[in-house]
C-alpha positions as a LaTeX table, in Angstrom:
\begin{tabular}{lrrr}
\hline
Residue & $x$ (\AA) & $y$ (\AA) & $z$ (\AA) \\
\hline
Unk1 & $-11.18$ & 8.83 & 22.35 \\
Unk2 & $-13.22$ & 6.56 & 19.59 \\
Unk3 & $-11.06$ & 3.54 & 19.09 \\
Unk4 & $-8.89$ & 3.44 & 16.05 \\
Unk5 & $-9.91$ & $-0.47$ & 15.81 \\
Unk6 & $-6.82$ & $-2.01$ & 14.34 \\
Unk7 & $-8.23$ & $-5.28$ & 13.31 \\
Unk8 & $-11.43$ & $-6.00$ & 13.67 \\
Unk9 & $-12.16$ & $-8.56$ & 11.43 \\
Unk10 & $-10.31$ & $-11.76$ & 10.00 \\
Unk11 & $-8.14$ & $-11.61$ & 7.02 \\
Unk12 & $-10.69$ & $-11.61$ & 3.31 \\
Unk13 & $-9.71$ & $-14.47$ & 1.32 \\
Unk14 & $-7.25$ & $-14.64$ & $-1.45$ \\
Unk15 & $-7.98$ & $-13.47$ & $-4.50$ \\
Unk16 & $-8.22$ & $-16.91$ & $-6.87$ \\
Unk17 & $-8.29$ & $-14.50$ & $-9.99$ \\
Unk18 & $-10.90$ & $-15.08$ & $-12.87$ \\
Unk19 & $-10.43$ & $-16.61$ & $-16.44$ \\
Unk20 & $-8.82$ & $-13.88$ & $-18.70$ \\
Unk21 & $-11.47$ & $-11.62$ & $-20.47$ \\
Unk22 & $-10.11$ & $-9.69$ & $-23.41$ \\
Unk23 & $-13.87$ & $-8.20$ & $-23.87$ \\
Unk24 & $-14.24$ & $-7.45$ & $-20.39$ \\
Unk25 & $-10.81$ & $-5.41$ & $-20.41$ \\
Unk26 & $-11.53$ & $-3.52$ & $-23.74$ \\
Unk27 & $-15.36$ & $-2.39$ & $-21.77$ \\
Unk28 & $-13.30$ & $-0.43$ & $-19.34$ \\
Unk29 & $-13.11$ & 2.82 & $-19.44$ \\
Unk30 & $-12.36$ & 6.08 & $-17.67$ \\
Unk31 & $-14.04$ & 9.45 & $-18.04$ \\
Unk32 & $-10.96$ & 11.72 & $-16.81$ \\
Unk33 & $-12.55$ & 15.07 & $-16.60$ \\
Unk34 & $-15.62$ & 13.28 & $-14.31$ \\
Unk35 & $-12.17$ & 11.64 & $-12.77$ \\
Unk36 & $-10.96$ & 14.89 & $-11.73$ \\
Unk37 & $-13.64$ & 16.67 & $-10.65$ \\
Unk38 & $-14.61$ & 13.89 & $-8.33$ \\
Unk39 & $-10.82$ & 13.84 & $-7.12$ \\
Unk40 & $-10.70$ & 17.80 & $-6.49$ \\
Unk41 & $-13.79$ & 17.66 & $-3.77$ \\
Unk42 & $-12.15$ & 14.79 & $-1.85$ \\
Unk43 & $-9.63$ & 17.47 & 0.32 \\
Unk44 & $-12.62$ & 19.28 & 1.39 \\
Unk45 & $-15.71$ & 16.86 & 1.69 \\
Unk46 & $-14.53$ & 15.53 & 4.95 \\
Unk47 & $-13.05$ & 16.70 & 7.93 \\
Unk48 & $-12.26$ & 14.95 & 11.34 \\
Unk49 & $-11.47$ & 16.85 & 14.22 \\
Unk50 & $-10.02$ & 16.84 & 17.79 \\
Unk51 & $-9.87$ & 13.50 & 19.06 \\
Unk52 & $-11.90$ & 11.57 & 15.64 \\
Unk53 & $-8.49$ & 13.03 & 14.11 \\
Unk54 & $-6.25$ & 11.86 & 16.46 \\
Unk55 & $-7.99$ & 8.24 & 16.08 \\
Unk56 & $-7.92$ & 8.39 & 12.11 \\
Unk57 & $-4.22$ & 9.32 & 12.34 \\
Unk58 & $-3.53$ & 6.41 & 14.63 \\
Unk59 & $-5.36$ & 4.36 & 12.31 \\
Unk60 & $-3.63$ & 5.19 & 9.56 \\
Unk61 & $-0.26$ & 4.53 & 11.42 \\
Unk62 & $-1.89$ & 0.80 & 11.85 \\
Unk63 & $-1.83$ & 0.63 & 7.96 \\
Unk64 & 1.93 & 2.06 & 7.02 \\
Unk65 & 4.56 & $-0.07$ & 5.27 \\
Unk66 & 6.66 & 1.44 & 6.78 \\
Unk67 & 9.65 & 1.62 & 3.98 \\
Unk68 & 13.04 & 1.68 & 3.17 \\
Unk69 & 14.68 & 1.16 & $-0.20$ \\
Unk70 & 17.40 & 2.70 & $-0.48$ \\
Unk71 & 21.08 & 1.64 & $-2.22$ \\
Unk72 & 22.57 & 2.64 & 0.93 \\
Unk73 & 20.93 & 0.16 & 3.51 \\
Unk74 & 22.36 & $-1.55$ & 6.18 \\
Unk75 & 21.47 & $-3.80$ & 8.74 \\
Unk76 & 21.55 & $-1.31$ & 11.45 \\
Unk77 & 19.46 & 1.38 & 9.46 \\
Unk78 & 16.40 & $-1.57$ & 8.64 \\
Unk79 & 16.91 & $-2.67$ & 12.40 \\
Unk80 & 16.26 & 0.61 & 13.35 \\
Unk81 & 13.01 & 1.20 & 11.15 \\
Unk82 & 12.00 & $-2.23$ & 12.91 \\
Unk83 & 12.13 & $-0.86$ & 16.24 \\
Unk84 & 9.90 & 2.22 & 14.70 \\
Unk85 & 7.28 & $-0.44$ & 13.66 \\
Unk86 & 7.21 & $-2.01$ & 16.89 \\
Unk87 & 6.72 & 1.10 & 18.60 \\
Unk88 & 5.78 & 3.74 & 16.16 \\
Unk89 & 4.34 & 6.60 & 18.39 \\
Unk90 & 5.72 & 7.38 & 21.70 \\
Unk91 & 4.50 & 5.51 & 24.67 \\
Unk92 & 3.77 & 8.96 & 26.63 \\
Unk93 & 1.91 & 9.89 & 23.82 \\
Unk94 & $-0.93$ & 6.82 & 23.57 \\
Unk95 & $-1.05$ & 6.82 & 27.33 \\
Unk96 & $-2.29$ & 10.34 & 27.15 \\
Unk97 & $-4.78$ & 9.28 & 24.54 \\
Unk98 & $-5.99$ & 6.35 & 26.46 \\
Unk99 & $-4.15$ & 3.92 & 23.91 \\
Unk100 & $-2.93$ & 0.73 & 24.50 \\
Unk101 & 0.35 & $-0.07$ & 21.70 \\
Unk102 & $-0.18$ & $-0.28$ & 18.03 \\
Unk103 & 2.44 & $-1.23$ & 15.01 \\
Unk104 & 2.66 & $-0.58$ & 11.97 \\
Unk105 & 0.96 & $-2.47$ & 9.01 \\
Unk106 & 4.29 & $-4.03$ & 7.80 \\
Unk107 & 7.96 & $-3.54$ & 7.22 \\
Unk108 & 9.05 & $-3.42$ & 3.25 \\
Unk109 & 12.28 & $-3.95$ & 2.27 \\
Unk110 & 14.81 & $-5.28$ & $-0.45$ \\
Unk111 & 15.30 & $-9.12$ & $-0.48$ \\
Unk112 & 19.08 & $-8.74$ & 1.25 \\
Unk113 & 17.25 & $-7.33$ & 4.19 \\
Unk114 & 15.03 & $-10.05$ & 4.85 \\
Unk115 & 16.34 & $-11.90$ & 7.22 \\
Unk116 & 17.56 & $-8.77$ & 9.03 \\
Unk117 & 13.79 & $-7.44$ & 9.45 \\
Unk118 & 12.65 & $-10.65$ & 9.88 \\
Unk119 & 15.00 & $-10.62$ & 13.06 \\
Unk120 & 13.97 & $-7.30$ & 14.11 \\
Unk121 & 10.31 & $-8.38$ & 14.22 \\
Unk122 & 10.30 & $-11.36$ & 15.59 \\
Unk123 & 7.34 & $-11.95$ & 18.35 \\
Unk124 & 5.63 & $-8.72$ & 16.87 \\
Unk125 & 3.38 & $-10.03$ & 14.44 \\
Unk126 & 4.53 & $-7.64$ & 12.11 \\
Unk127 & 5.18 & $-9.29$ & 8.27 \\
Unk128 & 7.70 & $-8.28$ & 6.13 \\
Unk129 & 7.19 & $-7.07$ & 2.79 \\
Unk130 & 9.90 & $-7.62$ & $-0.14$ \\
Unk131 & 9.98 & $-5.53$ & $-3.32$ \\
Unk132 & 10.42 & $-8.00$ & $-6.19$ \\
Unk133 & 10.68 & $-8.61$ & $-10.27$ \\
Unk134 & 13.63 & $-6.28$ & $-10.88$ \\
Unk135 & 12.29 & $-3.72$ & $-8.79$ \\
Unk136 & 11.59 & $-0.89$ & $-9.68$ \\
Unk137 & 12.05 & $-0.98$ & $-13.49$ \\
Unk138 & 10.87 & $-4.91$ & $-13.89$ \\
Unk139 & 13.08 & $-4.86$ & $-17.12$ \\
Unk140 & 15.20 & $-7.67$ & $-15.74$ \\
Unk141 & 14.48 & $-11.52$ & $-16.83$ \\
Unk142 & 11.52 & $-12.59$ & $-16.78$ \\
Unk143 & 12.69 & $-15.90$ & $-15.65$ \\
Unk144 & 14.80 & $-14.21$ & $-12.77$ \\
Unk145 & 11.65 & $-12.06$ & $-11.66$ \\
Unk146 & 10.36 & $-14.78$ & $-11.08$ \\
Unk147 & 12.79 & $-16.89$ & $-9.51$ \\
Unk148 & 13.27 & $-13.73$ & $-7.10$ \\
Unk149 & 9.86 & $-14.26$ & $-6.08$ \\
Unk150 & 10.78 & $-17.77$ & $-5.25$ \\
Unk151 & 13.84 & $-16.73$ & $-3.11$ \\
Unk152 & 11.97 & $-13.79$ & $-1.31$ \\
Unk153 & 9.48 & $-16.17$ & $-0.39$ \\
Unk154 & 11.97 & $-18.57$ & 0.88 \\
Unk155 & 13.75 & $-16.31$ & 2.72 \\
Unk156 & 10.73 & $-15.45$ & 4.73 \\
Unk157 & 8.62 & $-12.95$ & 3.17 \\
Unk158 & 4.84 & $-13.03$ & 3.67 \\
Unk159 & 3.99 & $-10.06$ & 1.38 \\
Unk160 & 5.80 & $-9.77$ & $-1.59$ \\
Unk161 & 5.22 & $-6.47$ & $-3.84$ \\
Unk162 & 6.35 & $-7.23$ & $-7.44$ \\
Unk163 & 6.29 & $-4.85$ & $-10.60$ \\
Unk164 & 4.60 & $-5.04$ & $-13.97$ \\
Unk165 & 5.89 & $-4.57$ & $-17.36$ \\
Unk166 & 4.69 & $-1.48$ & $-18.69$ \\
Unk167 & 5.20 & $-2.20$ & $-21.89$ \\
Unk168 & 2.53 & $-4.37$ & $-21.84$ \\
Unk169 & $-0.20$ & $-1.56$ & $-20.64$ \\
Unk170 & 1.58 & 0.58 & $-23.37$ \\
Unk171 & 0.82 & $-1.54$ & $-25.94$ \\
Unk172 & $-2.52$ & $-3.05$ & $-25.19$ \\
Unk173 & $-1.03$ & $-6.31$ & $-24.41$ \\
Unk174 & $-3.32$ & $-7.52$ & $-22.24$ \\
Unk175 & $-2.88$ & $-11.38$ & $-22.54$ \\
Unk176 & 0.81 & $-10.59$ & $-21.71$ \\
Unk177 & 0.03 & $-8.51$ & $-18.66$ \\
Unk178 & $-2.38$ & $-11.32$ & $-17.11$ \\
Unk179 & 0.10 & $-14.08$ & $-17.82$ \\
Unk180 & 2.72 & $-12.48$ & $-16.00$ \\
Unk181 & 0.51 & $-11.64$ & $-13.05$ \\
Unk182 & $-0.53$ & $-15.24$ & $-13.40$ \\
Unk183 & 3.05 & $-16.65$ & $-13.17$ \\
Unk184 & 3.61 & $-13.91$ & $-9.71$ \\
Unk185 & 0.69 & $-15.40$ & $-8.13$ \\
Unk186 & 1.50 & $-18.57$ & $-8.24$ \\
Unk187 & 5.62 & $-18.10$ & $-7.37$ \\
Unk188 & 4.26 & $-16.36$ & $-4.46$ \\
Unk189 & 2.49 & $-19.15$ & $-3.15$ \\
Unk190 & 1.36 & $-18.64$ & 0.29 \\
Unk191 & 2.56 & $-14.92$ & 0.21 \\
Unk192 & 0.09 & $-12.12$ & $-0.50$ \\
Unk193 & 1.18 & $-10.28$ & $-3.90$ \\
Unk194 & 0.52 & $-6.45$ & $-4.18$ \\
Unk195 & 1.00 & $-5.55$ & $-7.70$ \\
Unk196 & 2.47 & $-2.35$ & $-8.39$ \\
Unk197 & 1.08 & $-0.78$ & $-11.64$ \\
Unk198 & 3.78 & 2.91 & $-11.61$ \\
Unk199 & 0.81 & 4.24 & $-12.78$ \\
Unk200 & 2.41 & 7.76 & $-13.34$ \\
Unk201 & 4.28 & 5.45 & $-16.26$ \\
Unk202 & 1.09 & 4.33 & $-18.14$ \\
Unk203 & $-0.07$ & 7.14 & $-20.04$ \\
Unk204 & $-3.56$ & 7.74 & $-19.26$ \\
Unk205 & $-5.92$ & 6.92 & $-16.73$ \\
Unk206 & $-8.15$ & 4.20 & $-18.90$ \\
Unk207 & $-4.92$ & 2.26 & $-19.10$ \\
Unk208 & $-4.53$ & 2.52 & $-15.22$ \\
Unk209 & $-8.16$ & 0.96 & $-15.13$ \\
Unk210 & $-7.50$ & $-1.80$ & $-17.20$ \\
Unk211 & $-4.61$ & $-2.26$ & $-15.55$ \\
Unk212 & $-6.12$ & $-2.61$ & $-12.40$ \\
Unk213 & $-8.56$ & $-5.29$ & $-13.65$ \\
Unk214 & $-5.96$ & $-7.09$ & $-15.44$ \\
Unk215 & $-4.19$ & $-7.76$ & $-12.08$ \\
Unk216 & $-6.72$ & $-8.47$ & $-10.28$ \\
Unk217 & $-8.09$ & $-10.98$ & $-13.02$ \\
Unk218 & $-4.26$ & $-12.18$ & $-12.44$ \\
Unk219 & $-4.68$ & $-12.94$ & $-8.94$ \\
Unk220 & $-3.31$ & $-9.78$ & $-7.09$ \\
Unk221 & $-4.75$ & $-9.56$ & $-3.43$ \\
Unk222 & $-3.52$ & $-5.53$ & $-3.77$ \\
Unk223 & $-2.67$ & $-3.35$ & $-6.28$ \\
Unk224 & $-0.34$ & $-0.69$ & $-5.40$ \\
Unk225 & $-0.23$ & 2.87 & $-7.57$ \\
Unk226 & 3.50 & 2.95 & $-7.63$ \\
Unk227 & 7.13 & 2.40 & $-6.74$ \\
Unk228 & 7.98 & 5.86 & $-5.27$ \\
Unk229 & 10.91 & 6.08 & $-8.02$ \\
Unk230 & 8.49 & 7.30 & $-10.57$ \\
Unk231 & 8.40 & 11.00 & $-11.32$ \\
Unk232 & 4.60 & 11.08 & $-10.69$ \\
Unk233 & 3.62 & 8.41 & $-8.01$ \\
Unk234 & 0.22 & 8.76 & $-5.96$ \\
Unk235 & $-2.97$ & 10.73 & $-7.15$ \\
Unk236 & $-5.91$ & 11.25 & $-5.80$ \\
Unk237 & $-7.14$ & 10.70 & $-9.67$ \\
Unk238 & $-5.47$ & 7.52 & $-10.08$ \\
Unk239 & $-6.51$ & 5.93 & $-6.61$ \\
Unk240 & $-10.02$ & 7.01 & $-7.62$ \\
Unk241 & $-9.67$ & 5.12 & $-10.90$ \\
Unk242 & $-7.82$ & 2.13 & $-8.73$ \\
Unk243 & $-10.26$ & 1.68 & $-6.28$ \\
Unk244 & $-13.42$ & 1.91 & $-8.17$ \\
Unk245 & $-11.78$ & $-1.01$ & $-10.23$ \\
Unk246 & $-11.35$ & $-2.92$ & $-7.17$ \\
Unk247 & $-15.36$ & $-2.13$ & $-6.43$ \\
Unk248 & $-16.39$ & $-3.37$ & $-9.79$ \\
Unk249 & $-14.39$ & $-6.54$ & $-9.04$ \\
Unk250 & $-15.49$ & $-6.73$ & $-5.48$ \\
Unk251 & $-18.84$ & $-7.12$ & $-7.10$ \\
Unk252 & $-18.27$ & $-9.25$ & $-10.13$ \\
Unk253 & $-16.55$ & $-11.86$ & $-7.71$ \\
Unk254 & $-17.03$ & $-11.32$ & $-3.76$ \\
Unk255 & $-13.74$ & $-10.90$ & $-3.63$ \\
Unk256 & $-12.07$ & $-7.73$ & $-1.61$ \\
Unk257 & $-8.91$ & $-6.62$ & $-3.10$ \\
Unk258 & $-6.39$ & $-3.99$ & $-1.15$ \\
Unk259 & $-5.37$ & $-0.90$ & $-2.21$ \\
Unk260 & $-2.11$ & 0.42 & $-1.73$ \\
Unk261 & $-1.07$ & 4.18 & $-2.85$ \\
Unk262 & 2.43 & 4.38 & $-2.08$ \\
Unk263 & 5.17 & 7.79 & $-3.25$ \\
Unk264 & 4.87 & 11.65 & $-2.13$ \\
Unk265 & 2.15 & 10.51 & 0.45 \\
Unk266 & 4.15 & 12.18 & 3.44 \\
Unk267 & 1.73 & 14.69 & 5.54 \\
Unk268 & $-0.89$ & 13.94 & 7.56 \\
Unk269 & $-3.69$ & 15.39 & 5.79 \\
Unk270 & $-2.74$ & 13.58 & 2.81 \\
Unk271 & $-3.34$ & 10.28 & 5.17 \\
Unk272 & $-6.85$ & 11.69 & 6.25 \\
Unk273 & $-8.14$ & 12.10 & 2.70 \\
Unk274 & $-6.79$ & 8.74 & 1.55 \\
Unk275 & $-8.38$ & 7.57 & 4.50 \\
Unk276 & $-11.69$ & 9.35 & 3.74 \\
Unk277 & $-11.76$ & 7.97 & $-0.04$ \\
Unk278 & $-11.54$ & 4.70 & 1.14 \\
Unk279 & $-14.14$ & 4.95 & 3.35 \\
Unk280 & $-16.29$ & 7.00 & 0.52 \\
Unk281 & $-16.04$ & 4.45 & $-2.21$ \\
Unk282 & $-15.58$ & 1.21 & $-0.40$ \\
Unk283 & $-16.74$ & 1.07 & 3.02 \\
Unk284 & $-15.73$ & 0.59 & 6.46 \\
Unk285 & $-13.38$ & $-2.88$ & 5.82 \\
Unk286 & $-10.99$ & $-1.10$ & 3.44 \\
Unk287 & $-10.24$ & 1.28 & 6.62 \\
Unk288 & $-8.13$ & $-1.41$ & 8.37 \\
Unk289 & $-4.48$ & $-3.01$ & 7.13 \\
Unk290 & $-5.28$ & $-6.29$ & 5.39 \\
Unk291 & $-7.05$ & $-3.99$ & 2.75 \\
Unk292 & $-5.31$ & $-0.88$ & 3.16 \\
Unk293 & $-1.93$ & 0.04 & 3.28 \\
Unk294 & 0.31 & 3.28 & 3.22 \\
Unk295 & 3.64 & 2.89 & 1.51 \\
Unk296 & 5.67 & 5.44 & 3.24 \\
Unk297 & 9.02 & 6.49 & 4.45 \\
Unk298 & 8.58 & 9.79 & 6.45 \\
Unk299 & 4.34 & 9.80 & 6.85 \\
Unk300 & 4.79 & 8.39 & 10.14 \\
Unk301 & 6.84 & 11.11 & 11.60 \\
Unk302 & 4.50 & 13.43 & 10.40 \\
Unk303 & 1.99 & 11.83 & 12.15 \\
Unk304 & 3.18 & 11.66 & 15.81 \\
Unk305 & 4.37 & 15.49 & 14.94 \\
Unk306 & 0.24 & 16.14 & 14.46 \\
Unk307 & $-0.35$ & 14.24 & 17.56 \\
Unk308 & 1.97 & 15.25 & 20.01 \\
Unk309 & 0.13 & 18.39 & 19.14 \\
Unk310 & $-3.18$ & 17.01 & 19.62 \\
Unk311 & $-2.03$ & 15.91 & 23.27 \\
Unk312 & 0.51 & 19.13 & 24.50 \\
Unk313 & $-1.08$ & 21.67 & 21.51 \\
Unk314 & 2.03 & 22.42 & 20.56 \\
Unk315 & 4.22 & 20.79 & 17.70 \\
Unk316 & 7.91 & 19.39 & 18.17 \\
Unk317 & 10.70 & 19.48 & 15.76 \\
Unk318 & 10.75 & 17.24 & 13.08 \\
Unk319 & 13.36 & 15.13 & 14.42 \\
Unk320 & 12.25 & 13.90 & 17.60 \\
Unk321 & 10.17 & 11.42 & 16.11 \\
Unk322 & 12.84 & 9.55 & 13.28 \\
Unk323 & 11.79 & 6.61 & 11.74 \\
Unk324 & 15.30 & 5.18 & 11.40 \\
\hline
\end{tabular}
């Protein structure tokens, strides 16, 4: 079987962010119909079969978050999605591939679970992610967003996924939105930030460009389509528009930023063509988990569903592969 490759290379630099550039924002623009058309070929333009499935699926299983943020979690339900990371596909499964173990990219939770995945993980080399800024709204104070970013950090975080103000997209305050990404980047100190734009909240896809270029200007090391509470979350569209942004930046600076579609993502064909745009429009490194990431709850099971098929050709039920 072609190896998956987990990580291959070392982690890109952090983003240092750029001088804000109200002209280079207002250049930015997005032809939507060309948008969509390009986004309506990307199901069909590539297909990977057999066993070069089976390795993109384990590949993408290297570059989950795996997720849970709910109002009902406990300790035992985030220790349980730990043990998932550590061991995410069965072990009778990758020896029948040939594989050796694989985890998971990371493990996101709220900042009261923290120390509890932190716990979980330990010895795994698997980070924790927190949600932050009055997730997922970011309506709260901004002085408490960003003294939550503080805490997370504190607490142990090393990925820390904080929310915009939409307002500011809304209303063309661009100034406002790179201040506040500004003031994220450097709370997070150490911490990689993935900024999540809820881009099914900002009205149009030009404004999801700018958006994108905004943050990264900011500092962002990813920027993430959504929160998964949005009504709209991840579109092949709007992660077109995303990561074109990050290839324009990519060549302004040298600078690789991650990408990070997260909401409705929960089949494995949906992982293949996310897998295959990435590899379209950016290359080879954005295929690996410092520059990808999944944000996902139940893609995972979905996965080792498609390949316990691939290795007995027949498919299980759903529930002998939980994530929690």
């Amino acid at each position: 079987m072609p190896d998956p490759a987990i990580r291959l290379h070392d982690a890109p630099a952090r983003n240092p962010g750029l001088p804000f550039d109200l002209d280079r924002v207002h250049a930015v623009q997005a032809n939507t119909s060309a948008i969509e058309r390009r986004a309506a070929t990307l199901p069909g333009r590539r297909t990977v079969k057999k066993d070069w499935q089976a390795a993109w699926l384990l590949r993408a299983i290297t570059c989950i978050d795996l997720t849970t943020l709910a109002g009902d979690d406990t300790p035992g339900r985030v220790r349980r999605l730990c043990a998932k990371a550590r061991q995410p596909v069965r072990p009778d499964l990758l020896d029948a591939m040939g594989m050796g173990p694989i985890t998971v990219g990371a493990v996101c939770v709220y900042h009261d679970m923290i120390d509890t995945a932190l716990r979980a993980l330990e010895g795994s080399g698997i980070p924790v992610a927190a949600v932050s800024t009055g997730f997922p709204a970011g309506l709260s104070p901004f002085p408490l967003r960003v003294r939550e970013i503080e805490e997370s950090v504190k607490a142990g975080a090393s990925e820390i996924d904080i929310v915009i103000s939409r307002r500011h997209v809304l209303t063309g305050n661009w100034q406002a939105l790179y201040d506040e990404m500004r003031a994220f980047r450097e709370a997070c100190g150490a911490a990689h930030v993935k900024a999540i734009l809820a881009t099914g909240e900002l009205g149009s896809l030009r404004n999801v460009a700018r958006a994108s270029h905004v943050c990264m200007m900011g500092g962002a090391d990813f920027i993430k389509t959504s929160t998964g509470k949005e009504s709209v979350n991840a579109t092949l569209p709007v992660s077109l528009v995303m990561v074109r942004a990050i290839r324009d930046y990519q060549r302004q600076t040298g600078v690789k930023i991650g990408y990070k579609p997260a909401g409705g993502i929960s089949k494995a064909k949906d992982a293949l063509v996310y897998l295959a745009l990435m590899k379209e429009e950016l290359g080879d490194d954005w295929l690996r988990n410092d520059l990808f990431r999944f944000g996902a709850s139940s893609l995972l099971g979905d996965i080792e569903r498609q390949l316990e098929h691939h290795v007995a050709g027949r498919y299980s039920a759903a529930h002998r592969h939980p994530a929690s």
